[in-house]
C-alpha positions as CSV (number, residue, x, y, z in Angstrom):
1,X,67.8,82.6,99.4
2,X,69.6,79.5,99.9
3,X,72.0,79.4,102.8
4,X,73.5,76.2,105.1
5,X,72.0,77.4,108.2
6,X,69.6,76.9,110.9
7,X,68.5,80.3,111.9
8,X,69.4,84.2,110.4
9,X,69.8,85.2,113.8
10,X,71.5,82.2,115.0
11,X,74.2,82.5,112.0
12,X,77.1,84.6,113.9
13,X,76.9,82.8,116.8
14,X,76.3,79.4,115.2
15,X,79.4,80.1,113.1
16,X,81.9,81.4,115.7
17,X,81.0,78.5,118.0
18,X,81.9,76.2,115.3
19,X,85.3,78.0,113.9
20,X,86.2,77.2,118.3
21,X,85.1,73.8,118.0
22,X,87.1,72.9,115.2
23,X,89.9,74.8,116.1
24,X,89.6,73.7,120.0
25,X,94.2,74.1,120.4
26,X,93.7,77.9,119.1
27,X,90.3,79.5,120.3
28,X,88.4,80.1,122.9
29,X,85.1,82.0,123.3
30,X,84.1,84.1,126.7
31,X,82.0,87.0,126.8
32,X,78.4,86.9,128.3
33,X,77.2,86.3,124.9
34,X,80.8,84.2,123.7
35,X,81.4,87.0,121.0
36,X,85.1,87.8,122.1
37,X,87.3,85.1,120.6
38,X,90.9,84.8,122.8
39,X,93.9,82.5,122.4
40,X,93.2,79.2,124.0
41,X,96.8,79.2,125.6
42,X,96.2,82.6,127.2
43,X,98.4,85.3,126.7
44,X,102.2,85.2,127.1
45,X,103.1,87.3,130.0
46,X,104.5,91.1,130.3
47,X,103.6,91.1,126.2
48,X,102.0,93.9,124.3
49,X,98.7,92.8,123.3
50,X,96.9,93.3,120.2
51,X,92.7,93.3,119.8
52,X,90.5,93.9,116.9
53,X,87.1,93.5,116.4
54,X,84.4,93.6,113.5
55,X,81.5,92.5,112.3
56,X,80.4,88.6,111.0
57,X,80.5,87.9,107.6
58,X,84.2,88.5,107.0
59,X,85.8,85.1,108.3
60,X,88.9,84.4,108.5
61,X,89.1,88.4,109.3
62,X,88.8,89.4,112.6
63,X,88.3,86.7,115.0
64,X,90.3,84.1,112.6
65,X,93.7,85.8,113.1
66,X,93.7,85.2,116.9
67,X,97.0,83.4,117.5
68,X,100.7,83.3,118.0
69,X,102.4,86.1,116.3
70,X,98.9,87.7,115.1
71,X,96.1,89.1,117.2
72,X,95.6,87.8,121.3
73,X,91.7,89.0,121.3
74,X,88.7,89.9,119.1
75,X,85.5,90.8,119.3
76,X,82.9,90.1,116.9
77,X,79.7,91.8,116.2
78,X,76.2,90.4,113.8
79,X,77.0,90.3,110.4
80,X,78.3,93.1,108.7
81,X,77.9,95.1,111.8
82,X,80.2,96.2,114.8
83,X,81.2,94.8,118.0
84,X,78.9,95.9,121.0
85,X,81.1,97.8,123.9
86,X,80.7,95.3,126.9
87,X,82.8,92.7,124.3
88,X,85.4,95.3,123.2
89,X,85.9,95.4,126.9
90,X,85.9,91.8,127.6
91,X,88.2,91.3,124.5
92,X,90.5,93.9,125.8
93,X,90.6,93.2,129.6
94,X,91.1,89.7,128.5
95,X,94.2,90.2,126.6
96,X,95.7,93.2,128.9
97,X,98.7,91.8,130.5
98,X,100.2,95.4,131.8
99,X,102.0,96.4,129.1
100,X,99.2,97.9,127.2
101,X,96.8,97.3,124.4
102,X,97.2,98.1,120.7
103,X,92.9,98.2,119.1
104,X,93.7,97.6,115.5
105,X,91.0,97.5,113.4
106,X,88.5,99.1,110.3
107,X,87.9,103.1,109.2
108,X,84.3,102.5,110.2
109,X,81.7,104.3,112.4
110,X,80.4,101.5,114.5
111,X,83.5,100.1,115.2
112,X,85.4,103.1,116.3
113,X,82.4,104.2,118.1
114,X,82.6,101.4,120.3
115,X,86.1,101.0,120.4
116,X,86.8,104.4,121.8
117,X,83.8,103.8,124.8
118,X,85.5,100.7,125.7
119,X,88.7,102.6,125.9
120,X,87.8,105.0,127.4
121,X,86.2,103.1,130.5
122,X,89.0,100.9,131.1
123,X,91.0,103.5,131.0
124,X,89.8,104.0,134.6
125,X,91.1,100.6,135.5
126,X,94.8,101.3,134.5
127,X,94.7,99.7,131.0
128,X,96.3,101.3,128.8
129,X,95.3,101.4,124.8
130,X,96.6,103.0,121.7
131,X,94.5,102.9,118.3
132,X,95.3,102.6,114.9
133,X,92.4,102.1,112.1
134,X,92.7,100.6,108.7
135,X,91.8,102.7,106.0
136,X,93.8,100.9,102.8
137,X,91.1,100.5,100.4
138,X,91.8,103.1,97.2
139,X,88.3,103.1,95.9
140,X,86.6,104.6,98.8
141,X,88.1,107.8,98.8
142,X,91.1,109.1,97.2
143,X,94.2,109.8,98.3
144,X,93.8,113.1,100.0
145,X,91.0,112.3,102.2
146,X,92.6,109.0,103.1
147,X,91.2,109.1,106.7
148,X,88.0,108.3,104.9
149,X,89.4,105.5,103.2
150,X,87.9,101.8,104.5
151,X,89.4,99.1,106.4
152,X,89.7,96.1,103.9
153,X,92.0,93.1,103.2
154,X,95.3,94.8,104.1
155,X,94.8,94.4,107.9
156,X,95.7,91.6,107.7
157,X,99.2,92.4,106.9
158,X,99.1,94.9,109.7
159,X,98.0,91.9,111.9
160,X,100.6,90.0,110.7
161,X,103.5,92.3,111.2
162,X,102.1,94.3,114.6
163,X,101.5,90.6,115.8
164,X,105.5,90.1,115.0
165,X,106.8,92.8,116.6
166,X,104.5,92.6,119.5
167,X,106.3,89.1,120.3
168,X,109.8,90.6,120.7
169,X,111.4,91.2,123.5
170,X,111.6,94.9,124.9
171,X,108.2,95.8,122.7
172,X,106.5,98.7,124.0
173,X,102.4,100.0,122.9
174,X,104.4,102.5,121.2
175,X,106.7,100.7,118.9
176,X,103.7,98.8,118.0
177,X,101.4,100.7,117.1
178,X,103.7,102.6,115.1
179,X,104.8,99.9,113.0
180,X,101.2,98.7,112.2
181,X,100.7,102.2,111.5
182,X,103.7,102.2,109.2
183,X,102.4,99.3,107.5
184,X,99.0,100.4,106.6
185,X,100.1,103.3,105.8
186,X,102.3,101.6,102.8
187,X,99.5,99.6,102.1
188,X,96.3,100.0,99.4
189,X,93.6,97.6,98.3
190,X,91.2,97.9,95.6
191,X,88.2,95.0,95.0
192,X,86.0,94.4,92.4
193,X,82.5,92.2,92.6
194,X,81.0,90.2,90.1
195,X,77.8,89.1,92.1
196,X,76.0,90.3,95.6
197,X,75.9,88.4,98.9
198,X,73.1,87.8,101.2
199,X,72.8,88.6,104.2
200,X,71.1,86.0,106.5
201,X,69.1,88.3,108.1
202,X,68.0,90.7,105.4
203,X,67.4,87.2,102.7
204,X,68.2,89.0,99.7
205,X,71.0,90.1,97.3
206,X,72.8,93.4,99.1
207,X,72.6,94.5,95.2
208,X,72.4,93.2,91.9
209,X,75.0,93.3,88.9
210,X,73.9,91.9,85.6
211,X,75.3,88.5,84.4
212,X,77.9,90.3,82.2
213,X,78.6,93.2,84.6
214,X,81.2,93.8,87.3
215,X,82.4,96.6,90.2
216,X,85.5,98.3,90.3
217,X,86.4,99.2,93.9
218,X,82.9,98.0,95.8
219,X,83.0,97.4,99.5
220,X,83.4,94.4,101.2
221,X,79.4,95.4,102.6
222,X,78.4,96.3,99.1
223,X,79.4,100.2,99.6
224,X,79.4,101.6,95.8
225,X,82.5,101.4,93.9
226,X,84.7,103.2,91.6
227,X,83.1,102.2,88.1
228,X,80.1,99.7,87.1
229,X,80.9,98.1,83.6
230,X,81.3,94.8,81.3
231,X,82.8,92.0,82.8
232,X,86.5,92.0,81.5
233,X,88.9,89.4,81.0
234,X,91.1,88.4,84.3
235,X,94.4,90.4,82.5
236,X,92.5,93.3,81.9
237,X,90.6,93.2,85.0
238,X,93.6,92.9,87.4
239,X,95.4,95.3,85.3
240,X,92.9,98.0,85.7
241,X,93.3,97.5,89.5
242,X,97.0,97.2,89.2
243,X,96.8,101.0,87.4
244,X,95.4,102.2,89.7
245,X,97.1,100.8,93.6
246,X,100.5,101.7,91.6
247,X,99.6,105.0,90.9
248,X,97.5,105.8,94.3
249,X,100.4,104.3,96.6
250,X,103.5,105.2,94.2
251,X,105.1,102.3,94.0
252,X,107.9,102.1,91.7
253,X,110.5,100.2,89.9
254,X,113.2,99.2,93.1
255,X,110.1,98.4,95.7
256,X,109.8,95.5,97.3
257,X,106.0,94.4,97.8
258,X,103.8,92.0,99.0
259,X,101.1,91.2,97.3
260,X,97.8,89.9,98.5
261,X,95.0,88.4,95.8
262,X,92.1,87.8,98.1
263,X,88.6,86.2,97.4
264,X,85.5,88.1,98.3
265,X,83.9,84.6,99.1
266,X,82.9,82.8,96.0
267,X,85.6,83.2,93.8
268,X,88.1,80.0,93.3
269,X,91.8,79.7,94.0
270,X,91.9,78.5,90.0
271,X,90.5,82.1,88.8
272,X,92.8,83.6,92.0
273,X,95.6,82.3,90.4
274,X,95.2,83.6,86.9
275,X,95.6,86.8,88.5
276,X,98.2,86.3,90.4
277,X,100.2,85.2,87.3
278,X,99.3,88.7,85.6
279,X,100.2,90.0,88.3
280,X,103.4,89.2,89.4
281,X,104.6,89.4,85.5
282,X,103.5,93.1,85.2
283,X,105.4,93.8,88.8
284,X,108.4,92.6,87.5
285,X,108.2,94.1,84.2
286,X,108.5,97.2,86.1
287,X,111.2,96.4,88.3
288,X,109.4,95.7,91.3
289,X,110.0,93.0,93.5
290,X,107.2,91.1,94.8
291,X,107.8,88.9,98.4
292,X,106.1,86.5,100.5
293,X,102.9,86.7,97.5
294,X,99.5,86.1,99.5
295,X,96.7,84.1,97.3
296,X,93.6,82.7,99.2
297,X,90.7,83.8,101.2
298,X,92.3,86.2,103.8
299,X,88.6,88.9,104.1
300,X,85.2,87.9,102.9
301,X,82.1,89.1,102.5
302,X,80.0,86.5,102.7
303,X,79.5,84.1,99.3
304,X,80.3,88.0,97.1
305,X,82.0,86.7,93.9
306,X,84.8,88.7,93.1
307,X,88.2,89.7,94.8
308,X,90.9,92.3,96.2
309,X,94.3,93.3,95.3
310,X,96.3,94.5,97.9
311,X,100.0,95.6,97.4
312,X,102.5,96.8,100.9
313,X,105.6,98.6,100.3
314,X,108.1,96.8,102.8
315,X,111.0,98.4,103.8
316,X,113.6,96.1,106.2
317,X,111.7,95.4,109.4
318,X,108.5,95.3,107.8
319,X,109.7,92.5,105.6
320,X,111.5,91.0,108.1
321,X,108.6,91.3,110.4
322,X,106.4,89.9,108.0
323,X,108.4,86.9,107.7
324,X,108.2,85.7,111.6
325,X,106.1,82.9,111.8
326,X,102.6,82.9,113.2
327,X,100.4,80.4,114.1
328,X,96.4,80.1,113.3
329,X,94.8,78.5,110.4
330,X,94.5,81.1,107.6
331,X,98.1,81.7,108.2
332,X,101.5,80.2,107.5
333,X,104.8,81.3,106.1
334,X,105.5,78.1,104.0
């Protein structure tokens, strides 16, 4: 295994305390253990606050998006695993300012697990919470058993757009949470890998794919995915992938989308780019109108080669909400 790092179980920790470092205007860490992540400038007053959570491994997602217009706390758990409870707490107490809490984050065991406790026990000291999961990615389950559907790239956009409307005057936990439920719910993903990644503490490959192999629809933790095959070309990859999120989330000529093209980790912009192009010419080809296009690493996992597609249908306010500006470094409107 060959890794930039000191320690396997130093890596989380190392690499949160260093993201805070170099980003000393946007983040600070508290926590006993400093695994909750909060807005340096503190959190503006009589706001609805928004906190998610996850594990390591995934940067920018989760503790990245902490900033204006995005997410006011998150807590972060070892890699690829969930946040304990005391630092759901902290993250939520932290980011409480009496208007209530919105816990936006991933379909997955641990984290809901953990969410719910910390939920639950605040709810003794008046803070109010509402939840709403992630569960956008289209090769995990299909379509009617979409509660068992991960949490992938797409919430991010629900980050981006709850984070919007959270910032408006007269916002209520209610409103919010049902927009970044309305938004997810308009949203699919689908990824496909090319290679495994390692994780520090295990210190070899999650899996192993042959040199001329690839994964439709593989987990951003190496879950199994839709198909194992030959590597195609980047058209007929991305079209596979386009296939399929156009038929799962019945998007249609008329639409306006976004469109995300996200790197697992490894891959470059240079190859995200190629798809993008395909992309956005088979969109238009069918009359749909792709807005504010999203190509970059927005949800890792770890140094996996490979990438996700993510389409969201917008309808008025979540395009206009998705147009706001926000402020934090794997963000920006321009």
């Amino acid at each position: 295994m060959k890794k930039i790092l000191n320690s396997p179980d130093a890596y989380a920790d190392e690499a949160l305390a260093g993201m805070c470092l170099a980003h000393p205007h946007l983040y600070r860490q508290i926590g006993e253990e400093g695994r909750v992540v909060v807005r340096n400038a503190g959190v503006k007053k009589d706001k609805v606050a928004i906190v998610s959570g996850g594990g390591s491994g995934h940067l920018p997602l989760f503790a990245g998006y902490v900033g204006q217009g995005l997410l006011d706390a998150c807590a972060v758990g070892n890699v690829f695993a969930g946040p304990a409870v005391m630092d759901c707490m902290d993250a939520i107490r932290a980011a409480d300012t009496g208007q209530g809490v919105l816990l936006l984050f991933g379909n997955y065991g641990g984290d809901k697990m953990n969410f719910a406790m910390a939920a639950e026990m605040l709810a003794a000291e008046n803070i109010r919470t509402a939840t709403v999961l992630a569960a956008d990615d289209a090769g995990s389950a299909p379509r009617a058993e979409r509660h068992k559907r991960r949490g992938v790239a797409g919430l991010v956009y629900a980050y981006k757009i709850a984070g919007a409307r959270a910032e408006q005057p007269g916002a209520t936990l209610e409103s919010v949470a049902a927009v970044a439920a309305r938004a997810l719910d308009n949203t699919v993903t689908l990824g496909v890998a090319l290679s495994s990644c390692t994780v520090p503490e295990a210190g070899k490959p999650t899996f192993t794919l042959g040199d001329d192999e690839m994964e439709i629809g593989m987990g951003i933790h190496g879950e199994p995915g839709i198909r194992r095959g030959p590597l195609l070309s980047a058209d007929e990859m991305v079209g596979e992938m386009l296939d399929t999120l156009i038929q799962d989330g019945g998007f249609a000529a008329g639409d306006r989308v976004s469109v995300m093209v996200n790197s697992l980790g490894a891959t470059p912009l240079e190859e995200l780019f190629i798809l993008y192009r395909h992309v956005d010419r088979r969109l238009r080809d069918q009359g749909i109108q792709v807005v504010a296009p999203r190509t970059g690493r927005y949800a890792t996992s770890m140094e996996m080669a490979g990438m996700s597609l993510s389409l969201i249908r917008l309808d008025g306010e979540l395009e206009s909400l998705l147009l706001e500006p926000a402020h934090c470094p794997y963000w920006s409107n321009l």
